[in-house]
C-alpha positions as CSV (number, residue, x, y, z in Angstrom):
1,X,-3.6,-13.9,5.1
2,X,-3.5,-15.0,1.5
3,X,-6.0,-14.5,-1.0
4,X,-6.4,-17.4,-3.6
5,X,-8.1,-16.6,-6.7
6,X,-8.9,-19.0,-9.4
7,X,-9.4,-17.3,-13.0
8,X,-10.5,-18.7,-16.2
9,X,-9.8,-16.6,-19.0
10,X,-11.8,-18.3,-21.6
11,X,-15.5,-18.1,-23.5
12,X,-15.8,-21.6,-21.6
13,X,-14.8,-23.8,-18.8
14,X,-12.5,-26.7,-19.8
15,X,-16.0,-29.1,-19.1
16,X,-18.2,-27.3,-21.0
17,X,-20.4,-26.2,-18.3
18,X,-20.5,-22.8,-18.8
19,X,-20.2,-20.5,-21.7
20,X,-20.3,-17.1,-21.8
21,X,-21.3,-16.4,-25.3
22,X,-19.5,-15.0,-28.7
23,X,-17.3,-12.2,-28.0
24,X,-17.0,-12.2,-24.3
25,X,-14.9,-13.9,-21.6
26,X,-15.2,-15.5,-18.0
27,X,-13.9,-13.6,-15.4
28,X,-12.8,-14.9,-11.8
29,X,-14.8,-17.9,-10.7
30,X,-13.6,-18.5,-7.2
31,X,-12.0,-16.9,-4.2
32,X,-11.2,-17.5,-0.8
33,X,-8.6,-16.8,2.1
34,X,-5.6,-18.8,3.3
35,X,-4.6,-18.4,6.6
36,X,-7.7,-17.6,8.3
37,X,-10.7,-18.4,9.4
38,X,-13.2,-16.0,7.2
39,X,-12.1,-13.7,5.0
40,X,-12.6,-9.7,5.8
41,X,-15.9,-8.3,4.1
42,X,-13.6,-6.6,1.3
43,X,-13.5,-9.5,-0.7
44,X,-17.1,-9.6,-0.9
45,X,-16.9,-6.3,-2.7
């Protein structure tokens, strides 16, 4: 199994839907599993 994780280190996405406001950052906005079917509860968590 492989985990993808998409990041965007930025105060906004590149279309200017979301903005986190002055001074702070978004985080990760996506993740799933490659390889299988459903990933284990962990990444839940």
């Amino acid at each position: 199994m492989t985990l993808i994780t998409i990041v965007q280190y930025a105060r906004r996405t590149k279309d200017r839907d979301y903005d986190a406001g002055k001074g702070k950052k978004i985080g990760v906005i996506t993740a799933y599993c490659r390889g299988r079917d459903r990933c284990p509860d962990w990444v839940n968590d």
